[in-house]
VMD Tcl script that draws the C-alpha trace (Angstrom):
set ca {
  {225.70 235.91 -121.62}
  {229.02 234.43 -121.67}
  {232.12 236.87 -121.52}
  {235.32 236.27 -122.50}
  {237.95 235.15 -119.53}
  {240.81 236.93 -118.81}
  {244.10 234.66 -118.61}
  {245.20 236.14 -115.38}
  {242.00 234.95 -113.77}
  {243.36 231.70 -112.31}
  {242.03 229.56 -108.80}
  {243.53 227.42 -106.57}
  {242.20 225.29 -103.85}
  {243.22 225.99 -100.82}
  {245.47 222.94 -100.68}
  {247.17 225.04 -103.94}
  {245.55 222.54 -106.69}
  {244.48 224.37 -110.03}
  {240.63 224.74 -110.72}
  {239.02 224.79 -113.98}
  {237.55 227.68 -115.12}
  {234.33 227.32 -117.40}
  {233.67 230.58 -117.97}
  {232.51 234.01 -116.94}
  {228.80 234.78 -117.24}
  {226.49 237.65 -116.02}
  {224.20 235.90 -113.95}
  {221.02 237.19 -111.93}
  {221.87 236.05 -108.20}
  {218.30 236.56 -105.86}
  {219.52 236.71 -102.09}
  {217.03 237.97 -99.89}
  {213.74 238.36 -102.09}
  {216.57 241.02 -104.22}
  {218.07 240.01 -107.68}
  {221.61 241.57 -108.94}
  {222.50 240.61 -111.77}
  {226.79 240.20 -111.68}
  {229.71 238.44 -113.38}
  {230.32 234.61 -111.97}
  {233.35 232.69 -112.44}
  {231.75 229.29 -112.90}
  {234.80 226.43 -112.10}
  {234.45 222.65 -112.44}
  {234.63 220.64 -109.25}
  {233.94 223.25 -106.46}
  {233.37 221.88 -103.26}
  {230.73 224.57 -102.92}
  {227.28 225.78 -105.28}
  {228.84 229.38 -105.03}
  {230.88 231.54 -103.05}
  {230.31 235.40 -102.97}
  {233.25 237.50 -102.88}
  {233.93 240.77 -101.51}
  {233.64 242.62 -104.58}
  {229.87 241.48 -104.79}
  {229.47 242.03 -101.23}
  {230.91 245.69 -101.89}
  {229.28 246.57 -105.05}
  {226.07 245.79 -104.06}
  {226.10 246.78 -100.12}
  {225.34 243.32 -98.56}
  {225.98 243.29 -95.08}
  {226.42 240.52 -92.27}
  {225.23 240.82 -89.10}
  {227.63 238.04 -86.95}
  {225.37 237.99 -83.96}
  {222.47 236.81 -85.35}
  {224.59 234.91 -87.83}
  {222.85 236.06 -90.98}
  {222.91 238.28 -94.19}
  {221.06 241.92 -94.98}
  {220.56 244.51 -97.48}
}
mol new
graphics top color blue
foreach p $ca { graphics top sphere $p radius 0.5 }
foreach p [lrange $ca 0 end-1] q [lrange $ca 1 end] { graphics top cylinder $p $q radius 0.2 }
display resetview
């Protein structure tokens, strides 16, 4: 379901260009054989399919393990 976007939510490259915002939509994410559902910023023309952000990562207690270079719940 699509939820309205705030106007303060605004993204920049990293090289400072603007980035299109399409929307805001609760959207089930599965990582790991476990789905969370959570609100996604979807923007036209990422370089990327998706990048989590902390606030998932902290809501939702993902952790990363830099040794072995790989994500756990």
């Amino acid at each position: 379901m699509k939820q309205p976007v705030r106007l303060e939510s605004k993204f920049q490259t990293a090289g400072g260009q603007n980035l299109r915002v399409r929307g805001l939509y609760n959207i089930p994410l599965k990582i790991l054989d476990k789905t969370v559902t959570h609100p996604v910023y979807v923007i036209s023309d990422l370089n990327e399919q998706g990048i989590i952000g902390i606030d998932f990562i902290n809501q939702n207690g993902l952790n990363y393990h830099p040794q072995r270079q790989g994500f756990y719940w």
